[in-house]
Every structure is written in structure tokens, then in C-alpha cells.
N, C-alpha and C positions, 0 to 999 in steps of 0.2 A: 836543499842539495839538488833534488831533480826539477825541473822546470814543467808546467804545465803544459800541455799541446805543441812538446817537445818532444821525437822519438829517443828511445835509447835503445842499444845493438846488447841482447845478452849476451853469452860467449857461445853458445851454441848457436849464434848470429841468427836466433830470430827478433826482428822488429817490435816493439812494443809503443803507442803512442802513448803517453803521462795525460789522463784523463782528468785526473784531482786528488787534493792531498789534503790532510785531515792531520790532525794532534789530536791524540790522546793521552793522557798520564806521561807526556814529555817525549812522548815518541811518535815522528813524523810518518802516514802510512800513506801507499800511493797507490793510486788504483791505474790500472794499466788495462790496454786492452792491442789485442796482436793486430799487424796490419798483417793483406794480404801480401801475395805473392807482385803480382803488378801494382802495388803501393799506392792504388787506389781508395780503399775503403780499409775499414778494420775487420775481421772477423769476429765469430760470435764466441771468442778466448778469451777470458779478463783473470786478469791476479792482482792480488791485494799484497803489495809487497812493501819491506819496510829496506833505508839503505844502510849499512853498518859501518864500523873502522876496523880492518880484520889485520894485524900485520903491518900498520902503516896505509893500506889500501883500503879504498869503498869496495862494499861488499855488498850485492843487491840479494837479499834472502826472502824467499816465498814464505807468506803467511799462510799457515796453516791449521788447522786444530778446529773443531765446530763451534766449540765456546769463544774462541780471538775472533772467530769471523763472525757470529754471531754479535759480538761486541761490538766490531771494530765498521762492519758493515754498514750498519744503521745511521752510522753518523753524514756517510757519504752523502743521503735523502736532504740533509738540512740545508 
């Protein structure tokens, strides 16, 4: 769904660059990291997000919880 070292705009329009993407148990997760303000570099922000079907619409929703990230983290390395 989201493309790699492609930005996406959340709704609170901060910038996110698609660093890499990872399946697990059938679900695509993506690792993001915020760009700055002058759209030079990325800051030191990163989320592990996964995208949804909420209503007919994509739904991009923050990964949370120490165990999912602990799980889902690790895979990123290989």
C-alpha cells in the first residue's frame, strides 16, 4: 500500500518518509521516520505503523504496546 522512500502527509500534516516494510502474520508494518521542517533531513521520530480499511478508507494507525514492538521491531534488522 505505502511505497518505500516515499513521503506520506498524516492529517495533522506532519511529513513522514516510508523507510521499510516488513510482513508479519499477514500484516504489512512500516517504519517511518519524520522529516524536518526545511525538508532536508529526517529527525530523530520514527513510528512503526501499520495502514488499515476503516469505513471504505485507508487508515494509517500507530503501532503500539511494548510486546508488538518488541515483536515487530526486530524483523526490521534483517
Amino acid at each position: 500500500m505505502l511505497e518505500i522512500d516515499k513521503v506520506i502527509v498524516l492529517e495533522n500534516k506532519e511529513e513522514y518518509l516510508v523507510l521499510d516494510k516488513v510482513n508479519y502474520d499477514g500484516t504489512d508494518y512500516y517504519y517511518i521516520a519524520k522529516i524536518n521542517e526545511t525538508e532536508t533531513d529526517i529527525e530523530n521520530n520514527y513510528k512503526l505503523i501499520i495502514v488499515k480499511e476503516k469505513d471504505g478508507n485507508k487508515v494509517i494507525e500507530e503501532v503500539t504496546g511494548e510486546d508488538k514492538l518488541r515483536t515487530i521491531l526486530p524483523l526490521f534488522d534483517k
